[in-house]
Structures are given as structure tokens and as C-alpha cells.
N, C-alpha and C positions, 0 to 999 in steps of 0.2 A: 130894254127887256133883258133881265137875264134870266140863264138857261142852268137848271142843274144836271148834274154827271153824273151817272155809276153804272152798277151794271143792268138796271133798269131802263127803258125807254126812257128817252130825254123829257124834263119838264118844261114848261116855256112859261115863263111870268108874263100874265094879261096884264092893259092897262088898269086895269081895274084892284090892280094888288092879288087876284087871285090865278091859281096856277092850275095846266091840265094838257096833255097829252097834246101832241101835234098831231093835224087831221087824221094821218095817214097809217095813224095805227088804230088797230081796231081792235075789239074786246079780246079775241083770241090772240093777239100779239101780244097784248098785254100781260096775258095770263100766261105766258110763255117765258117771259120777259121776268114775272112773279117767279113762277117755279127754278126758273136759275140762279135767283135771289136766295132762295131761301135753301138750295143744295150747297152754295157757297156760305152760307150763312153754318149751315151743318160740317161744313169741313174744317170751318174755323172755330166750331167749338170741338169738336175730334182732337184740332193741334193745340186745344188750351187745357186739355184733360191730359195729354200725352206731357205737356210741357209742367202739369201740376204732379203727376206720378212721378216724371223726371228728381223735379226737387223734393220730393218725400224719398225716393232711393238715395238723393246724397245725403238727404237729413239724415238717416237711417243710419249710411259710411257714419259719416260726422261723428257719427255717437257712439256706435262700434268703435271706430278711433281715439276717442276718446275714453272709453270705457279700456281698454286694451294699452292706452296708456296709462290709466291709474293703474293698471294690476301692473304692469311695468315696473310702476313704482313702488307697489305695493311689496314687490317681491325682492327688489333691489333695498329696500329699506330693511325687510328681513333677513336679507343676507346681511346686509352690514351690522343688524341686531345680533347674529349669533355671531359671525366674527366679535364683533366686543366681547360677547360673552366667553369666548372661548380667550381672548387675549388677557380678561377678567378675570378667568381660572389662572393662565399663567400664573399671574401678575401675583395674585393670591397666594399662590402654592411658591412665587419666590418670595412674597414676603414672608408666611407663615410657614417656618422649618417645621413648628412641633406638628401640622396637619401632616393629615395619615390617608393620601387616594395612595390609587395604585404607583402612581409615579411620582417623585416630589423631586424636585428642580433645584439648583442653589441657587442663588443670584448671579452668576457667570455662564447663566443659559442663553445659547443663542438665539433669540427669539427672533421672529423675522422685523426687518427694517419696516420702518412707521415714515411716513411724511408728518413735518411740523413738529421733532421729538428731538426733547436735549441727549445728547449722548454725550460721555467722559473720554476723555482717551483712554486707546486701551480694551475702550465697552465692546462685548461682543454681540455681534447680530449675523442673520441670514438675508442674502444680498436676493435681490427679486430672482436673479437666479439660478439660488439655491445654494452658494457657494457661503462658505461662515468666511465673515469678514471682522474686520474690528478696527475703530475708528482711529484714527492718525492725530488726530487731535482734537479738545473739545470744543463741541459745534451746536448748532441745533440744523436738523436737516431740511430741508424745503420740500415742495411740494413735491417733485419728484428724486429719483436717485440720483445722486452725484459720485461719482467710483474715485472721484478725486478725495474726497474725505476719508476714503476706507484703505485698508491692510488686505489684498487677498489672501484667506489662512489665521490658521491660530499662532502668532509669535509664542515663540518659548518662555515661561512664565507667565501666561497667559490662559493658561489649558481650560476647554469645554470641562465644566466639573458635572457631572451627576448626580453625583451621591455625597450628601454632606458629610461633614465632621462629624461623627456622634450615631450615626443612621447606624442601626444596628441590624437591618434587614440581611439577607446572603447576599441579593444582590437587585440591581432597580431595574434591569433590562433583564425580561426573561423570554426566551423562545424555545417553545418544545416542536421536537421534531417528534410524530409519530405516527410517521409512514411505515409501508415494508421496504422503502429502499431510497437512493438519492440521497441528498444533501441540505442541509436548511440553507446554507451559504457554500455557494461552489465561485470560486475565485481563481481565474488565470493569468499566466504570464505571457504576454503577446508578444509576436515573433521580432519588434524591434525595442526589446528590453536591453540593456547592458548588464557587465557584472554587477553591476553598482544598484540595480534595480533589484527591491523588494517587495512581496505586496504589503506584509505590514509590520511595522515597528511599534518596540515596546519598550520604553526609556524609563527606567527605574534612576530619578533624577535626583530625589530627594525625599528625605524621611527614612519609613521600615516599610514601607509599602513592598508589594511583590508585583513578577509578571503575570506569570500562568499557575492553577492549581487543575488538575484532573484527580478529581475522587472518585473512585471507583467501588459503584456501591453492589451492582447485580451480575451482569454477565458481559458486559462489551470491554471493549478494548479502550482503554486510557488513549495512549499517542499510538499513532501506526502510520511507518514512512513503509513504501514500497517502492524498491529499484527495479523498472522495467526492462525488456533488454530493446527497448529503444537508444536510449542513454549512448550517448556519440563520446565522450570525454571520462576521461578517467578520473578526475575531481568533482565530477558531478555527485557529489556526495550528499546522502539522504538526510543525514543527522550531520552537523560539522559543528567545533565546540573548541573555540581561540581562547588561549590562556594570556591574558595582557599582567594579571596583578601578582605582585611577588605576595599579597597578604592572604585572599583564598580561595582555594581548590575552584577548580573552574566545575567539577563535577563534586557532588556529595549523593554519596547513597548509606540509606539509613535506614536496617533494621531492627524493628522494636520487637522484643519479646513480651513472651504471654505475661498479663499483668500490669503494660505501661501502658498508662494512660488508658486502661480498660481494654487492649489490644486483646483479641485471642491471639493464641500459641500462630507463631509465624511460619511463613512457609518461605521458600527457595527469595533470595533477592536477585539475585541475578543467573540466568540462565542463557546458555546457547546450544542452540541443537542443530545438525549436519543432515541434512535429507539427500547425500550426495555422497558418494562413493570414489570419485573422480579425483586420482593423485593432481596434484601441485594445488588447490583449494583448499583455504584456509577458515578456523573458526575467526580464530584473532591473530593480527600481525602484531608485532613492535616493532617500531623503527628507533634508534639512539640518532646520533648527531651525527648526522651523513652516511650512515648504516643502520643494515638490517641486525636488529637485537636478536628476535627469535620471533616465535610463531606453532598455532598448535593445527596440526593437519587435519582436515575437515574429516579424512577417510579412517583417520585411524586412531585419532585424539594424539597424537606421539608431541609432546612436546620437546623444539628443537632449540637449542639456546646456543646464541654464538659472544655472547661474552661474560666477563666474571661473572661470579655469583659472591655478594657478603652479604653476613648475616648479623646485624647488631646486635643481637640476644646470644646465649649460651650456647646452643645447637638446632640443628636441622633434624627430624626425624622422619622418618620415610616406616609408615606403622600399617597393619594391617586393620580391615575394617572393623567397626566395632560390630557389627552384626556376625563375623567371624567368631566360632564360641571362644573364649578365654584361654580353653587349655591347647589351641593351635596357631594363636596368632604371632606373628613373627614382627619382630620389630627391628628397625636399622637406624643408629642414630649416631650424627657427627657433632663434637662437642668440641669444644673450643678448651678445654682443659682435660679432659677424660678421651680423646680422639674418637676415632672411627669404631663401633661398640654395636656389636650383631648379639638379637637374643632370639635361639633358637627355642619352638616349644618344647616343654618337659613331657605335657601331658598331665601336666596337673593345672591349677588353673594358676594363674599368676606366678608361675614360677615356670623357669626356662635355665636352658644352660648356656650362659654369656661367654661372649669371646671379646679383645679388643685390640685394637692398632694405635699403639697410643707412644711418641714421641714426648721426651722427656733428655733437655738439653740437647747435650749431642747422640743420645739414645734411641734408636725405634724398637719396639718392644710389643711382641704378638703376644699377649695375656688370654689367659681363661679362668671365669671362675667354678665353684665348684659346681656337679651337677643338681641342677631343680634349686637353683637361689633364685634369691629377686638382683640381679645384676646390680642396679644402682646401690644395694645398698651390700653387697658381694664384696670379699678381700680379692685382690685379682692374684695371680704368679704368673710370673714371666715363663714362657714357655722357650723363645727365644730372643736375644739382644743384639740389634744391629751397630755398629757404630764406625764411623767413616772405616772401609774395608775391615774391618775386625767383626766379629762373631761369638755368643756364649749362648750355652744350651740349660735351661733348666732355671732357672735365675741366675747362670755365671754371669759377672761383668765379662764383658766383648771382650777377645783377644785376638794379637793378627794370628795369623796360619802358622804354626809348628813349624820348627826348620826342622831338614833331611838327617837321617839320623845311621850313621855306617851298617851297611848289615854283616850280623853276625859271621864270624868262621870260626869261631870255638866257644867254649863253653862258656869264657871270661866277656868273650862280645857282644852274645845273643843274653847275656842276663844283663849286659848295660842297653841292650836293645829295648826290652822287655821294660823295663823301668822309665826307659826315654818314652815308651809310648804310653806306659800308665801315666804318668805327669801330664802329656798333652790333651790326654781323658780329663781328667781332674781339674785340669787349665780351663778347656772347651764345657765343663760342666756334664760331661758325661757320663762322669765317675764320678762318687762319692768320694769321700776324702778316707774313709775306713769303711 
């Protein structure tokens, strides 16, 4: 006989092949027996509905996921489309010099490093980063960076160029500052700099090229250094300007008059002014070779001069202003053949009465000419003659001093007296001769 299991009353197989309830359950057991059948029956389709929304929420994941990685991809592929395109422009703009964007490039632009790219020795690039580097020799580079191929820096003869040969623009990097205040580039020197530290250098190596131009077109200020009174060191100097070459001038200043080059009428080239009242300050010092030359005092302008003065030209003149009218100005001039020569005014206009000091061999000789001449072009006369101890008055040549002459005691004495001192008249120039 066998018997089936579950959670129904037990079945019992008759001999006869057919099956049915053992005695002992009766119609209401049965149906008891039914009804928990079929609650279990209901629980297990609950956990088959729960177990089918289950895999519809990951099917759902699944596809989100995947959807979420194609835009992934989607976006990573157009990143690297405009990268191309943009290494595309480069590339373009250093082949083609004659193209006109805003910025053109030479072929010695440092463009950033590529994996899987031949480079020359020499070739310059930008290292991942961000440093310009340039290859050590020629390579092709792998898939990532190798620092072993590269140079950190632009070696000398090697220079980042920007601006080609020919390029006739002002200039290919332009930045306007136009704030009301600040800096477009504000650059410091950190507190563990040496003397030897600069922020930036400017190597005029080769060619006609230049450093710096400042054109000054409306109202601001070209250069401007200002000495704070932080400044700990006395050679902390604002402007400093080393002369190494015997061929030129470490400084040139050059002004152009009205008419060059289109220039209007010129104004002051160089000026200093004194907001300061305070003896021992100075506008400008000189120093010679292991001394003070001279120097002009800030309070008073008095220029002080402590060694020779020559003059390679003719003379020195010390003249009064030209805004002074004509017929008062006074003029002093030291000449090199014509001596020390003062022209007093007449009061007429160009004409004055000249006086002069003027040395001639062993002669010094105080001349004047006549009144209301033009001096330079004036007969002079000696008015007096010096010459080693000797003397003459009026144009006399110099004589020494008269000897002592007896004086008179009668009639015969006093008229040889008389005669010995007309002669030393006449000698000294103070007498005419009749």
C-alpha cells in the first residue's frame, strides 16, 4: 500500500488501485485540511510575485547601467573629439604662418606632450605637469611619460618663440588692465631669495632685437620705482645700471625736436625736483674713484664740486636768462684765449660795457672795452699790467717799483727830485710822455 504526504490528510492506496481518506477523518477535517492547502498555496504565489518584481527592479538597474555607461562613453569620446580639435588648430596654425586668428604660433611652440608621438631633439613640449620641457634626444614616446627623455626648461638656443619672422602685428600676447586700481600681474620676491635671485630676465642675445619699450600715449606713468622707508640696506637701490662695455653708453637719453619724425615741439627730458627742505639731502650725487665728486643740495639746488673742472671747447659761460629783457642781462664767460670777460648791461639791447682778465705770456692784464660795445667783437685796453712782481698802469708794460730818490735841500735837489718822480709816472703809465 502506499501512502501519499503533504500538507493535506494522508491518502492510503486500496487494493484495488484506488485511493481515499483513512477512516478517521471525516468531511470537516478534511475541509480543514483543504482550507490550509490552499492559504499555503496563496503564500507561495505572494513569494513568486515578490520574487518576479525583484528581477524587473534589477532588470531596470541593468539598463540604467548600462544606459549611464554609454553616455560615459558618449562624453569621454567628445572630450577627446574637441581635444583633437583643438591640437588640430594648433597644429594648423604652426603649419600655416600666413593664417590670421588671434594668436599664431611658430613651430617651436610648446605644445603639450602626446603619447605614441615622434619628437626631434631639441623639440619643445609641455610636460603633464605643466613644466616646458624639450627632448634630450630623438625618440618616439610611449604610452605614458618618461622624464627620462626630456630637458626640464628651455636650453639657450632653444627659445619658446611666439611671434614669427615677418609677423608685422604690435604684438601677439595682449592683456588690458582696466580696473580702478591693482595690478594685471603682481610678482614677489620671497623671504628666502639671494642676491642672485631675480624675478625676471631679459637676454638680448642676438640679432637687433630689443628688451623693454614703454610708449606713453595719454596720462599714466611709463616706469615708476618707489623707495619705501622700509628699505633696511643702503644699496637697495630702485633703478641700478652696471657699465661692463667700453663700446656703449650704459644709459642714452634722446631728445627729439619739433618736426623729427613728426614729433611735436619737445618738452623737459629730464627733470628733478626736491619736496624737502632738510640740509645734507641731495638731488644727485657723484662719486669719482674712491671719492665724492660733487653733488647738488636737495634744499637749496647750490651745486658743490670737489674736483677740476675742464673744458674741451673754447669757454665756460655763466649768462643770464633769456626771458631776462636784452638790454639787462649780464653775462660771465671764461675762454680759453680771451680769459675771464664780464659784460655788464648798457641798457640798450645787445650792447654792454665789457671788462676782462686776460693773461698773455708772462702778463695778466685787467682790460675794458669801450662803453655800450658788443664785447666779442670790442678793441680791449689795458687798464692794468701784471707781471711777475712788476706793474704798469694804462697799457704801460709792467715795471718793478721805482728806487728811493734823495729828498730835496735846495733848489738843485728838489728839481732833480721832481724829475725823478715824473719819470716813474711815465715809467708806471701814469703820465703821459708830454
Amino acid at each position: 500500500m502506499t501512502t501519499a504526504t503533504g500538507r493535506v490528510p494522508q491518502l492510503v492506496e486500496q487494493e484495488d488501485g484506488s485511493w481515499r481518506f483513512p477512516d478517521a477523518y471525516t468531511p470537516a477535517a478534511i475541509a480543514t485540511a483543504v482550507g490550509d492547502a490552499a492559504d499555503s498555496a496563496k503564500a507561495a504565489s505572494l513569494v513568486v510575485i515578490a520574487a518576479i518584481e525583484s528581477a524587473r527592479v534589477a532588470a531596470l538597474a541593468a539598463d540604467n547601467a548600462d544606459t549611464a555607461a554609454r553616455d560615459a562613453a558618449d562624453h569621454l569620446a567628445a572630450l577627446q573629439e574637441v581635444e583633437a580639435s583643438v591640437d588640430g588648430l594648433l597644429d594648423g596654425r604652426l603649419a600655416d604662418p600666413t593664417s590670421a586668428p588671434s594668436i599664431r604660433l611658430t613651430n617651436t611652440f610648446a605644445g603639450k606632450w602626446k603619447a605614441n608621438t615622434d619628437y626631434a631633439v631639441g623639440a619643445a613640449s609641455t610636460a603633464p605637469n605643466g613644466e616646458i620641457i624639450t627632448a634630450k634626444s630623438t625618440h618616439t614616446s610611449g604610452t605614458t611619460y618618461n622624464p627620462l627623455n626630456w630637458n626640464v626648461g628651455t636650453p639657450v638656443g632653444s627659445p619658446v618663440v611666439v611671434k614669427p619672422a615677418g609677423d608685422t602685428r604690435s604684438g601677439v600676447w595682449e592683456y588690458i588692465h582696466n580696473g580702478s586700481g591693482g595690478y594685471l600681474y603682481h610678482l614677489l620676491v620671497g623671504a628666502d631669495t639671494t642676491s642672485g635671485s631675480w624675478i625676471a630676465g631679459i637676454g638680448i642675445d642676438a640679432g637687433e632685437g630689443n628688451g623693454f619699450i614703454f610708449r606713453n600715449k595719454a596720462k599714466g606713468i611709463g616706469l615708476k620705482i618707489e623707495q619705501v622707508p622700509s628699505i633696511t640696506s643702503p644699496t637697495a637701490y630702485g633703478f641700478a645700471v652696471q657699465q661692463n662695455s667700453a663700446l656703449a653708453p650704459a644709459m642714452h637719453l634722446e631728445l627729439r625736436g619739433a618736426g623729427v619724425n613728426g614729433d611735436l615741439a619737445p618738452a623737459t627730458l629730464l627733470e628733478s625736483y626736491s619736496y624737502t627742505n632738510l640740509p645734507g639731502t641731495y638731488l644727485q650725487r657723484w662719486y669719482s674713484y674712491g671719492a665724492s665728486a660733487g653733488h647738488v643740495a636737495a634744499d637749496t639746488g647750490k651745486l658743490t664740486w670737489f674736483k677740476p673742472i675742464e673744458n674741451a671747447g673754447d669757454s665756460i659761460i655763466a649768462r643770464s636768462y633769456d626771458s631776462t629783457p636784452a638790454a639787462s642781462r649780464k653775462h660771465t664767460q671764461l675762454h680759453s684765449d680771451r680769459g675771464l670777460q664780464f659784460w655788464s648791461p648798457s641798457g640798450t639791447d645787445n650792447l654792454w660795457h665789457g671788462f676782462k682778465v686776460r693773461a698773455s705770456g708772462s702778463t695778466l692784464a685787467i682790460q675794458s672795452a669801450p662803453a655800450g660795445s658788443n664785447p666779442d667783437a670790442a678793441t680791449y685796453t689795458s687798464l692794468i699790467n701784471f707781471a711777475a712782481g712788476r706793474i704798469g698802469f694804462f697799457g704801460a708794460a709792467a715795471v718793478v717799483q721805482p728806487s728811493a730818490t734823495p729828498d730835496a735841500t735846495d733848489l738843485a735837489t728838489a728839481v732833480t727830485l721832481v724829475n725823478a718822480l715824473k719819470a716813474n709816472l711815465i715809467a708806471l703809465g701814469l703820465k703821459v710822455t708830454s
